[in-house]
C-alpha positions as CSV (number, residue, x, y, z in Angstrom):
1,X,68.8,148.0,117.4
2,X,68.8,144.0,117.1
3,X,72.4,142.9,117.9
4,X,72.7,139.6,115.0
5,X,76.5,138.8,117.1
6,X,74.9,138.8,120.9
7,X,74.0,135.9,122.1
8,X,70.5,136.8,122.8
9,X,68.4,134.9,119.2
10,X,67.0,137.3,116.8
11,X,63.9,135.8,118.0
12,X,63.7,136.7,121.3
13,X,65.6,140.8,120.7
14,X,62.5,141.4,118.3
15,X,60.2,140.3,121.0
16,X,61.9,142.5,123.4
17,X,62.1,145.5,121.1
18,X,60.3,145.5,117.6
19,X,59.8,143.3,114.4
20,X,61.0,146.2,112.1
21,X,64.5,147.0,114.3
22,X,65.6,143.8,112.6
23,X,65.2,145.1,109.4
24,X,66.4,149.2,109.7
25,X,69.8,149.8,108.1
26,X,70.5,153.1,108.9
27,X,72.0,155.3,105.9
28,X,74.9,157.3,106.4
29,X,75.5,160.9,106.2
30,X,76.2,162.2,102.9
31,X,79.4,164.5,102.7
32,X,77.3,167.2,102.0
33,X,75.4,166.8,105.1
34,X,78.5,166.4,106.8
35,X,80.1,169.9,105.4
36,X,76.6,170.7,106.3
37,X,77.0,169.9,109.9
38,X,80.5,171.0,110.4
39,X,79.8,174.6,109.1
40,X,76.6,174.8,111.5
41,X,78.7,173.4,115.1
42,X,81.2,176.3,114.0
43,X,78.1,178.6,113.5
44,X,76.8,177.8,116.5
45,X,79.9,178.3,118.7
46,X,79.3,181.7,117.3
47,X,75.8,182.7,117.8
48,X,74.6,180.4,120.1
49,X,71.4,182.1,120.1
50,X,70.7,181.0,116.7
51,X,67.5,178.8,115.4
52,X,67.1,177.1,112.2
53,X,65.8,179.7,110.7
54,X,69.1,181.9,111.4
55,X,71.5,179.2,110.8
56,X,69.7,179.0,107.4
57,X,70.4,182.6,106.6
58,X,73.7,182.1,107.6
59,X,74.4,179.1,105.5
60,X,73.4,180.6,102.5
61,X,75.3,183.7,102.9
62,X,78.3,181.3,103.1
63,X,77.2,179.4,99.8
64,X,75.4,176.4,101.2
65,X,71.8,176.5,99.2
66,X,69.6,175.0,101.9
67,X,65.9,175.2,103.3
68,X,65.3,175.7,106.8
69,X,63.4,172.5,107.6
70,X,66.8,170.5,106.9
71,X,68.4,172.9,109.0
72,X,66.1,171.9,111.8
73,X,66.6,168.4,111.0
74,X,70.4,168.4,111.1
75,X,69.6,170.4,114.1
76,X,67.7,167.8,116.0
77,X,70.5,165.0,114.7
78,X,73.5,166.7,116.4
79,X,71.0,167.6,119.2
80,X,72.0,171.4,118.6
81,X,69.6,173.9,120.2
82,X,69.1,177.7,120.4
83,X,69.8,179.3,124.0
84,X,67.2,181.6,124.8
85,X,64.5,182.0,126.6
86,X,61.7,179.2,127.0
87,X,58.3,179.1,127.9
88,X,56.8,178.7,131.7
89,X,60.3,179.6,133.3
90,X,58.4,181.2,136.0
91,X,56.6,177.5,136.7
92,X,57.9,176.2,139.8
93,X,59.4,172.3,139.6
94,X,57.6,169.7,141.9
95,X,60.4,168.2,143.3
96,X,61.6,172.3,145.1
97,X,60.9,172.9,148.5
98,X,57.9,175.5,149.0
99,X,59.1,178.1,152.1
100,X,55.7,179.5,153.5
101,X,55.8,182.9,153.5
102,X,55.2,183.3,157.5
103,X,54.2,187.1,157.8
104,X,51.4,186.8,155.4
105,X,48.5,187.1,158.0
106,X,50.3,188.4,161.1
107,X,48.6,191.9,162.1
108,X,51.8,193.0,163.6
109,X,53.0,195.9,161.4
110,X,49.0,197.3,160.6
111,X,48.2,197.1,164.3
112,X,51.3,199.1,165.7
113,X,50.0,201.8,162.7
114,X,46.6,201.6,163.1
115,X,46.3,201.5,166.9
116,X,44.7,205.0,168.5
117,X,47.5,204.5,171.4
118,X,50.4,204.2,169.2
119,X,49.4,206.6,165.9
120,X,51.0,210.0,167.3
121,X,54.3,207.7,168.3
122,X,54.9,206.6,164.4
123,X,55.2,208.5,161.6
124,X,52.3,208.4,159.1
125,X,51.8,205.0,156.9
126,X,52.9,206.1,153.4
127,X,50.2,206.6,150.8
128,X,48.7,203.7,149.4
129,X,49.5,201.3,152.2
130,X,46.5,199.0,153.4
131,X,45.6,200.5,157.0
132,X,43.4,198.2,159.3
133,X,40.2,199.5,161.1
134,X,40.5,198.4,164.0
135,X,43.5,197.4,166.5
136,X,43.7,193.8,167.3
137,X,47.0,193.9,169.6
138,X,46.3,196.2,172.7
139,X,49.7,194.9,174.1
140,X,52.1,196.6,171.7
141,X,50.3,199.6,171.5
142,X,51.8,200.5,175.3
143,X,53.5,203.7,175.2
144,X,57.1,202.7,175.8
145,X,58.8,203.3,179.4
């Protein structure tokens, strides 16, 4: 917004910004808009969870004849939004850490179950579990002493 009492020149702040910032005058809010907004911050210390189209139910059960898209748009101006659940929430941020996941391709736990030595030592692998062919670590597969 161009600043006529700073000592920057018109000039130069519509330069920096834009041409038509020097012209906007921003309205104000009606009363009714305010009413408006004052009944939908105490809605939404209530149901939190509400969207526009709620808050517009709402509103006109409590008199106010309004559509929803002004709802939204009074929404957007007092930054007001529904709490729920949003989209991609399982989408990790780039900026966490990623912790490998070190057992991944160890044969330790398949080799102890699968190895000839060791199979009448352990109880049988539950059904379903992925069972290796063939043993790649001899050593654990010693018969305890």
């Amino acid at each position: 917004m161009i600043d006529r009492t700073h000592d920057l020149p018109v000039v130069q702040q519509c330069k920096i910004l834009s041409r038509s910032t020097a012209y906007y005058k921003p309205r104000e809010t009606s009363p009714v808009d305010l009413a408006l907004m004052r009944r939908m911050d105490a809605l939404h210390l209530d149901y939190p969870f509400a969207g526009s189209r709620m808050l517009r139910d709402l509103l006109r059960q409590d008199g106010f004849a309004v559509g929803r898209k002004h709802v939204a748009t009074l929404m957007k101006t007092m930054r007001m939004v529904a709490i729920h659940k949003k989209p991609n929430t399982s989408r990790r941020h780039p900026a966490h850490l990623v912790y490998p996941y070190l057992l991944r391709h160890t044969d330790g736990l398949c080799s102890l179950l699968t190895c000839n030595a060791c199979r009448d030592l352990l109880p049988e692998p539950p059904l379903g579990f992925p069972i290796m062919r063939r043993c790649t670590w001899r050593a654990h597969c010693a018969s305890p002493r």
